[in-house]
Backbone as a chain_set.jsonl record, in Angstrom:
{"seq": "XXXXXXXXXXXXXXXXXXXXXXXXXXXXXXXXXXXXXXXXXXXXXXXXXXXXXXXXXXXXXXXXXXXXXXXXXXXXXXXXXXXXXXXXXXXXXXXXXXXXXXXXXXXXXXXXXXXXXXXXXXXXXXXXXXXXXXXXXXXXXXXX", "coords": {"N": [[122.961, 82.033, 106.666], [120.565, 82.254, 103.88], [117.615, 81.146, 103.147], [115.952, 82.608, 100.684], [116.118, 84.485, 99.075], [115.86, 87.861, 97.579], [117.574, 89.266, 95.052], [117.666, 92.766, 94.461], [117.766, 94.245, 91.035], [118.786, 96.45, 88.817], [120.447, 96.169, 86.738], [122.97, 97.167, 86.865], [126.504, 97.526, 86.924], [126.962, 98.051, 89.746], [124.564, 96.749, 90.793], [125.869, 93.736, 89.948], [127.832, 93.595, 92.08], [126.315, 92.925, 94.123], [124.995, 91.092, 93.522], [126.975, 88.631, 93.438], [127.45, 89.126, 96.599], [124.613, 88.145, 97.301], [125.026, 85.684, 96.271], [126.904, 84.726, 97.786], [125.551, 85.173, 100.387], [123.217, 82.911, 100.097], [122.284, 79.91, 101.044], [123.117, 76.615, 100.568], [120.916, 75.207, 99.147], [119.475, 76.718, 98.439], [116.769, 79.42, 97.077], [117.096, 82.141, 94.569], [115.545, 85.172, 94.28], [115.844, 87.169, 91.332], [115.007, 90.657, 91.01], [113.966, 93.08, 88.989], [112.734, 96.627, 88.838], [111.0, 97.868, 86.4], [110.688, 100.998, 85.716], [107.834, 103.395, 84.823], [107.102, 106.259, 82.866], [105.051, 108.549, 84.314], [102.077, 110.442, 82.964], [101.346, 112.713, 80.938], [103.211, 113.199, 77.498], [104.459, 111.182, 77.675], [103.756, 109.119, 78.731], [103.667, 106.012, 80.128], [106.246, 104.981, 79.222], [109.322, 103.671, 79.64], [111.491, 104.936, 82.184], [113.986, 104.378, 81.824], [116.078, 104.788, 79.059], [116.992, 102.429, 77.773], [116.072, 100.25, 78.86], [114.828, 97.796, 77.564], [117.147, 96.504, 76.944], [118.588, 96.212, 79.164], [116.552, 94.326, 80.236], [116.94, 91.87, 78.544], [119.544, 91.836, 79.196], [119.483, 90.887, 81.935], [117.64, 88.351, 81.539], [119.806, 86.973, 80.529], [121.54, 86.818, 82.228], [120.591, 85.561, 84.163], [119.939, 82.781, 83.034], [122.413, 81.702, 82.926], [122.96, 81.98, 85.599], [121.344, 79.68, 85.834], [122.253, 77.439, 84.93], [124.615, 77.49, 85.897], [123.586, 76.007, 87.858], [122.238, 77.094, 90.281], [119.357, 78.133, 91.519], [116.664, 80.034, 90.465], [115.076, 82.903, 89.665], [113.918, 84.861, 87.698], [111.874, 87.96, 88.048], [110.027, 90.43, 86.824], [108.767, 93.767, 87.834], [106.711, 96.489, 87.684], [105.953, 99.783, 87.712], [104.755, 102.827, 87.742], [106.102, 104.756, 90.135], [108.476, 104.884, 92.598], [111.093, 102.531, 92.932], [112.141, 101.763, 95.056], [109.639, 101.289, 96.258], [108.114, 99.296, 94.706], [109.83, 96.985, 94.667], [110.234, 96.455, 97.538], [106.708, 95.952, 97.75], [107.557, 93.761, 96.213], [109.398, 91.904, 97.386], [107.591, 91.298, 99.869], [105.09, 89.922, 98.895], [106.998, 87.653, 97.449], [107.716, 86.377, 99.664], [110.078, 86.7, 100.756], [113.203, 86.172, 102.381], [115.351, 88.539, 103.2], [116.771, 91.307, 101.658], [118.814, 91.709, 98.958], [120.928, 94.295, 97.597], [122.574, 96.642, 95.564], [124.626, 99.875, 95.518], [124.911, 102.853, 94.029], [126.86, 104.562, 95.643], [126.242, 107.349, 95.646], [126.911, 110.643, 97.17], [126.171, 113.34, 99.774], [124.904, 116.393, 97.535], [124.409, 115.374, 94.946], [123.441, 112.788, 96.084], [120.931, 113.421, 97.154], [119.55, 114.433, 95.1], [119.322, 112.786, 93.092], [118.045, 111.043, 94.223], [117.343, 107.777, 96.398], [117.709, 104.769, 95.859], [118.342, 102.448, 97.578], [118.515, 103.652, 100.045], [115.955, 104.342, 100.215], [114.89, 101.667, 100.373], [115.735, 101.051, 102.797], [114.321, 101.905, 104.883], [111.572, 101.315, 104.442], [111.31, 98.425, 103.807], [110.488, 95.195, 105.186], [111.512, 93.528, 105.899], [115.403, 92.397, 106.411], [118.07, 94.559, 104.951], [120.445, 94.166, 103.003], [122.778, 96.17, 101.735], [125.576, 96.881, 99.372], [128.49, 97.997, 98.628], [129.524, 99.604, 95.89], [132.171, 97.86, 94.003], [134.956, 96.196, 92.138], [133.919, 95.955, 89.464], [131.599, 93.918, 88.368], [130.208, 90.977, 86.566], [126.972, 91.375, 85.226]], "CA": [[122.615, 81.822, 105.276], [119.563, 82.699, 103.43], [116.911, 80.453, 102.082], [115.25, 83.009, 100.106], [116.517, 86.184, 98.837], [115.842, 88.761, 96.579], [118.413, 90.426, 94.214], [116.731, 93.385, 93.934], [118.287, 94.683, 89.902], [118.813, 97.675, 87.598], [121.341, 95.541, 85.578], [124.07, 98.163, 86.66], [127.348, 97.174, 87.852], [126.56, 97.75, 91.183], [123.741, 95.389, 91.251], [126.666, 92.914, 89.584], [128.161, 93.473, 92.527], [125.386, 92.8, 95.252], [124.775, 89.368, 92.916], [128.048, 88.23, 94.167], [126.929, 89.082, 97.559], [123.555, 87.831, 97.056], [125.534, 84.325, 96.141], [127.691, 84.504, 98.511], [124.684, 84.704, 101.575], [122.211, 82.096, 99.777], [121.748, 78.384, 101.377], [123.128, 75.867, 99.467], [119.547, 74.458, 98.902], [118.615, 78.394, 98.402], [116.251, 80.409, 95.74], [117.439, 83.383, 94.582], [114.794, 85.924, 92.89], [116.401, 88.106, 90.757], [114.099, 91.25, 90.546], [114.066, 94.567, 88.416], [111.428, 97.041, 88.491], [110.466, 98.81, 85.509], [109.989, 102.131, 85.955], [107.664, 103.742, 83.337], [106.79, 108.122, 83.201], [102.897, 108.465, 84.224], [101.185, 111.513, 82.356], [102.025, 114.15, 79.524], [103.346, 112.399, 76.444], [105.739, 110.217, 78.279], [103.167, 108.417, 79.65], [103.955, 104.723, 79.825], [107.376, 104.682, 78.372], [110.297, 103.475, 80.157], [112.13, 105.78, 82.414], [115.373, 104.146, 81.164], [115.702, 104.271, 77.655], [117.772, 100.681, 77.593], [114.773, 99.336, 79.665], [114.521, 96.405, 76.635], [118.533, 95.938, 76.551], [119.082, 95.553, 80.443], [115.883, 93.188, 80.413], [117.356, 91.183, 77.935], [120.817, 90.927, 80.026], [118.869, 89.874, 83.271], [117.384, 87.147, 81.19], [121.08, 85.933, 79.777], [122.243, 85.898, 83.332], [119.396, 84.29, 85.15], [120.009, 81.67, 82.319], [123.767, 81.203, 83.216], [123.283, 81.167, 86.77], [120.615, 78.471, 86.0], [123.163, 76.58, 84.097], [125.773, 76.664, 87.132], [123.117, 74.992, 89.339], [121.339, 77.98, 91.021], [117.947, 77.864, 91.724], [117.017, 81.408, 90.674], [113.822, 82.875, 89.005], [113.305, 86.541, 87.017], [110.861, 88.424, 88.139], [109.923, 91.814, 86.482], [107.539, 94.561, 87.993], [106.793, 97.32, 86.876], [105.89, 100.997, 88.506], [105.045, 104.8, 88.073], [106.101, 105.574, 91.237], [109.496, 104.483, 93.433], [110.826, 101.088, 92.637], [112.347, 101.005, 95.806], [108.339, 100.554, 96.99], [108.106, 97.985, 93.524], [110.816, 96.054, 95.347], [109.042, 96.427, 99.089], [106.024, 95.335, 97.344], [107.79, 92.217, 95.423], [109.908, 90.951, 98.966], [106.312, 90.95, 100.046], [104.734, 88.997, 97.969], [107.215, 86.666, 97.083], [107.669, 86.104, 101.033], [111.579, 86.591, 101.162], [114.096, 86.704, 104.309], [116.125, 89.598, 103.427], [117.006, 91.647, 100.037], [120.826, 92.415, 98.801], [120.669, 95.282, 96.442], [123.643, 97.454, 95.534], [124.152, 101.156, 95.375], [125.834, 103.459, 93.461], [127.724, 105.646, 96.525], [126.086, 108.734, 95.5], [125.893, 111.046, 98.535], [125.671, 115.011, 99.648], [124.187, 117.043, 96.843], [124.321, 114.116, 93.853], [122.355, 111.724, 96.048], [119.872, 113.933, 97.721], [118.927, 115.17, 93.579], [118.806, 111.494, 92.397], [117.288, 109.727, 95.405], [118.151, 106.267, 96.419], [116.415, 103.412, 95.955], [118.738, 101.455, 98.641], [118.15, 104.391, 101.703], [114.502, 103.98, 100.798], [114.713, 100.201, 101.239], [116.564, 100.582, 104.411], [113.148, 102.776, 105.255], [110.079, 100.848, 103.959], [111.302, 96.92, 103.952], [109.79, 94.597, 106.708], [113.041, 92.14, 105.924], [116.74, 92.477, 106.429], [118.361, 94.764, 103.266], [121.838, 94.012, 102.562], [123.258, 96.695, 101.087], [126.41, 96.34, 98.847], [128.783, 99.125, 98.198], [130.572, 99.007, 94.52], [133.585, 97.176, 94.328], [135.245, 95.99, 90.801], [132.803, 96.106, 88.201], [130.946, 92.256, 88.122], [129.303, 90.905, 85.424], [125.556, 91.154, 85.754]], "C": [[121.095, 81.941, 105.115], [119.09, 81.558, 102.696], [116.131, 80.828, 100.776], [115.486, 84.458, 99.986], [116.322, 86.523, 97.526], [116.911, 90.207, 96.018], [117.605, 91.644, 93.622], [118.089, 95.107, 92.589], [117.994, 95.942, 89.239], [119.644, 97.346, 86.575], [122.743, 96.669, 85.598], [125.444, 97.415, 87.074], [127.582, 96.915, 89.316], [125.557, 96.979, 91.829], [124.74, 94.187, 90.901], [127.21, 92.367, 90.994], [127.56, 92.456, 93.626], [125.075, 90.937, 94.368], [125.594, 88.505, 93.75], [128.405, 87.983, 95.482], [125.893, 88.36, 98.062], [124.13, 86.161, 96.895], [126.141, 83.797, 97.498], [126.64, 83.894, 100.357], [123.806, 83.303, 101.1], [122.666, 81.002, 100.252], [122.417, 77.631, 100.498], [122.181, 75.173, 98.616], [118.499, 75.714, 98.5], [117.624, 78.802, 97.333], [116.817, 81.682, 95.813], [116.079, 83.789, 93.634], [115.571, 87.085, 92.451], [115.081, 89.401, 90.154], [114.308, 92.675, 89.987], [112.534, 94.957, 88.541], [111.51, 98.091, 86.826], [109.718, 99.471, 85.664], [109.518, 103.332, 85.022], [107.305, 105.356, 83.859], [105.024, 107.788, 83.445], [102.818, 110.049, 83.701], [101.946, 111.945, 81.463], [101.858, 112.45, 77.889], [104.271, 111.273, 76.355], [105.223, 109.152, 78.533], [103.152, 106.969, 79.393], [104.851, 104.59, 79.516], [108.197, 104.35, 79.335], [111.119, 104.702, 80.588], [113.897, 105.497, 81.782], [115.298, 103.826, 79.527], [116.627, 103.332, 77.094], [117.138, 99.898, 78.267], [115.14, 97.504, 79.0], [115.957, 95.559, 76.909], [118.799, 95.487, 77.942], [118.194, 94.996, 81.188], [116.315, 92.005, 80.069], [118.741, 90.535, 78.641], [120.487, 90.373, 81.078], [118.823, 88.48, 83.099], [118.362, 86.087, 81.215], [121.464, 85.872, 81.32], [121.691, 85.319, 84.287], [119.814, 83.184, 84.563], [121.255, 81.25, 82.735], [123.798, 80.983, 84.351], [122.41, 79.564, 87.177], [121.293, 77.688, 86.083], [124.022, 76.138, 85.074], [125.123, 76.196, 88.094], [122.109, 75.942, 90.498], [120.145, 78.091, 90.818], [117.953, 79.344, 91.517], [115.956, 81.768, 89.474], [114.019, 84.245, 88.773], [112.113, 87.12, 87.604], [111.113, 90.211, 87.64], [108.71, 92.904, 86.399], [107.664, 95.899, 87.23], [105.85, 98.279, 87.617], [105.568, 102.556, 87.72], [105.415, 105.271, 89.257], [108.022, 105.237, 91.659], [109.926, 103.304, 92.909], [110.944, 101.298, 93.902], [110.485, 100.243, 96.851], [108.176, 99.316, 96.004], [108.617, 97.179, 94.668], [110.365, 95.706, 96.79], [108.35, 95.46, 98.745], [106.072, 93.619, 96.982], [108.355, 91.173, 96.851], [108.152, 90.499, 99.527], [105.608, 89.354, 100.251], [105.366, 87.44, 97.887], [107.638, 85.925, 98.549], [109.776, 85.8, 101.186], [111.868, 87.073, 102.439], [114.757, 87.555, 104.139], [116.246, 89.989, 101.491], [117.943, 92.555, 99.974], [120.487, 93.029, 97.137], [122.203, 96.13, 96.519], [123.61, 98.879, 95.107], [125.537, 101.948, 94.749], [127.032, 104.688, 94.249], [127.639, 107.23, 95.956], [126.05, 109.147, 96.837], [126.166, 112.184, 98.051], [124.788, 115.152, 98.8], [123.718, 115.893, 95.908], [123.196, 113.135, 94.178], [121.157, 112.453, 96.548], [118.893, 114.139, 96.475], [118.413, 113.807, 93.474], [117.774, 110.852, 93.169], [117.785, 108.37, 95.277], [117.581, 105.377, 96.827], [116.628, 102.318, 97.341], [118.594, 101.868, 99.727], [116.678, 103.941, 101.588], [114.076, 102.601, 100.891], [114.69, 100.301, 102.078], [115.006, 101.283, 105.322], [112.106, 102.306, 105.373], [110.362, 99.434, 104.256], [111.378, 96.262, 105.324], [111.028, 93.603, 106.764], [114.579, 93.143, 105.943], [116.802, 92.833, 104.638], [120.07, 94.767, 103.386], [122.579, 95.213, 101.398], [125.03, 96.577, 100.428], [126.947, 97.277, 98.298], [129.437, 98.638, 96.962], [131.709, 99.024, 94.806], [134.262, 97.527, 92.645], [134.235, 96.298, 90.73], [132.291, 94.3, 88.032], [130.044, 91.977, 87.102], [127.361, 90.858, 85.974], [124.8, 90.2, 84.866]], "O": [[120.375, 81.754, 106.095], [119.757, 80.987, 101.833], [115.715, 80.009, 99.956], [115.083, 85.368, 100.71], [116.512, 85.811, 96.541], [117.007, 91.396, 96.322], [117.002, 91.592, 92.55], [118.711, 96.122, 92.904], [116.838, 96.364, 89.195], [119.687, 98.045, 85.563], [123.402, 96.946, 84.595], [125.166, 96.434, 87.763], [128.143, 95.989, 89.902], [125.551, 96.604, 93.001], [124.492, 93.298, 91.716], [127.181, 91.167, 91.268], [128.124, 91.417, 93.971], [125.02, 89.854, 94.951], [125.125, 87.764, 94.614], [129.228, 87.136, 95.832], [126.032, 87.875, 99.184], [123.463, 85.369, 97.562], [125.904, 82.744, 98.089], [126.813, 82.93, 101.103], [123.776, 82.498, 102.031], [123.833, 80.896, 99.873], [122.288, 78.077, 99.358], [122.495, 74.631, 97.556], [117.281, 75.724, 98.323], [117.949, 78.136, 96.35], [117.023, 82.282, 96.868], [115.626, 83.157, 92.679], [115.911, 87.935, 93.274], [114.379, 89.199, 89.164], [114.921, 93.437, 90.735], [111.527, 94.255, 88.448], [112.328, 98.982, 86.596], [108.509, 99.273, 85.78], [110.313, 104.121, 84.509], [107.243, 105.639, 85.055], [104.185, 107.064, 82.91], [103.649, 110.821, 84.18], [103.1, 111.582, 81.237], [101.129, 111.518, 77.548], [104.709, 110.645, 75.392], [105.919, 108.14, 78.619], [102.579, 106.641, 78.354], [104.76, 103.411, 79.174], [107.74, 104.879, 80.348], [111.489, 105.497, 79.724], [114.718, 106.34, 81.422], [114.683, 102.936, 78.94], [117.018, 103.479, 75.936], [117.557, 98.745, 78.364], [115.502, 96.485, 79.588], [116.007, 94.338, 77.057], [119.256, 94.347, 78.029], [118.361, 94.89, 82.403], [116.249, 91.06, 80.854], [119.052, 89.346, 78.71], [121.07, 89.33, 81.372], [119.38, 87.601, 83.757], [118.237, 84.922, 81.594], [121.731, 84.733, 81.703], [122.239, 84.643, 85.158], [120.163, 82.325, 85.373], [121.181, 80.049, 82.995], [124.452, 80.001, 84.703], [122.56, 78.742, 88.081], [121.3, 76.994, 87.099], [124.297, 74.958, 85.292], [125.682, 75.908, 89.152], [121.404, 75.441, 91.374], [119.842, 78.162, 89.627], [118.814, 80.041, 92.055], [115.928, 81.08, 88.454], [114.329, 84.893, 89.773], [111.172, 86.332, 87.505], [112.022, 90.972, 87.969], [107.926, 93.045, 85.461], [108.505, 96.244, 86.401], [104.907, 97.734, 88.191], [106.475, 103.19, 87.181], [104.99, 106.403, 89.486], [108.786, 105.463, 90.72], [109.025, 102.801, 92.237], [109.848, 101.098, 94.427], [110.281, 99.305, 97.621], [108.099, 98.231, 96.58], [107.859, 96.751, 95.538], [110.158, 94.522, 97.054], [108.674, 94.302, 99.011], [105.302, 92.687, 97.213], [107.896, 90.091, 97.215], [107.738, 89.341, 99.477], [105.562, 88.388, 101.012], [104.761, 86.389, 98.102], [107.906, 84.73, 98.426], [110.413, 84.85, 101.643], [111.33, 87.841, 103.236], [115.204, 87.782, 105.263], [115.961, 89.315, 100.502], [118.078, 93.654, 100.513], [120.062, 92.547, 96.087], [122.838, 96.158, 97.573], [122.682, 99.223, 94.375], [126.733, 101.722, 94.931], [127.799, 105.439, 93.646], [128.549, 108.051, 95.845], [125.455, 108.496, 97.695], [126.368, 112.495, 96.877], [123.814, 114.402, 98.853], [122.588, 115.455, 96.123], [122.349, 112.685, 93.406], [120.141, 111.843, 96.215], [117.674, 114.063, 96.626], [117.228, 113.577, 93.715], [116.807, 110.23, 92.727], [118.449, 107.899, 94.354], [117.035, 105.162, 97.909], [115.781, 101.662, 97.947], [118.497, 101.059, 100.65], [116.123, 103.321, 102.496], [113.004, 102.321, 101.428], [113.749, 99.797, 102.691], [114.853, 100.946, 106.496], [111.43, 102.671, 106.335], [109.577, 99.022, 105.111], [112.058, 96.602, 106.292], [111.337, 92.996, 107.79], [114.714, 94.305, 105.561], [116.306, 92.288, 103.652], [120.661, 95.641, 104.02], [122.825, 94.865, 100.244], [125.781, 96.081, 101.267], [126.285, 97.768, 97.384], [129.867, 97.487, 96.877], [132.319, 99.79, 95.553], [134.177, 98.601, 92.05], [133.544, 96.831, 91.597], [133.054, 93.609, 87.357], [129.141, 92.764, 86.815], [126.838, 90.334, 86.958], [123.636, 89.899, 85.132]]}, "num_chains": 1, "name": "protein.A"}
């Protein structure tokens, strides 16, 4: 069990999932940080804007379910960075920082052609992070 882990979020289903996971390893005496990066365009006329354009809406659901897992007793804090570049370095960066033991993130099971185009924030965890990454394949669909 984990005293200190980081949910590292995109508010997708498949982070829903890794929550569930993310619960499931934590301490009973545990913190969870729940972290998204916000990832904005750098240059042209983009510059600064949210690469997701529901950025605001799947900030706003983080919030409501940080608040509910408050409510059931979980120790468990928001944090939200913010990037032109990679999150998965954001997320590097934030384990860091906030001095966590491992970070359970979930992934969307792109591979071949699909994931090589998109890139993947959870291979380049498994690449860059100095802590244990828990990866979490999608299951059901979990609330996030």
């Amino acid at each position: 069990m984990y005293t200190k882990l980081l949910w590292a979020t995109d508010a997708s289903d498949g982070a829903g999932a890794a929550l569930q996971e993310a619960l499931r390893l934590l301490a009973p005496d545990g913190k969870l940080i729940a972290f998204h990066c916000d990832q904005r365009f750098s240059g042209g006329r983009a510059d600064g804007l949210p690469v997701l354009p529901d950025e605001d809406d799947r900030q706003r659901r983080l919030r409501v379910r940080v608040a509910e897992l408050a409510a059931e007793g979980v120790d468990v804090e928001l944090v939200v960075g913010a990037t032109h570049h990679s999150p998965a370095h954001c997320v590097v960066r934030a384990a860091e920082e906030l001095e966590v033991e491992a970070i359970v993130c979930g992934t969307r099971g792109h591979g071949g052609i699909h994931g090589a185009l998109l890139g993947s924030v959870s291979k380049e965890l498994l690449h860059h992070a100095q802590v244990p990454v828990i990866v979490v394949p999608p299951r059901v669909p979990a609330r996030v």
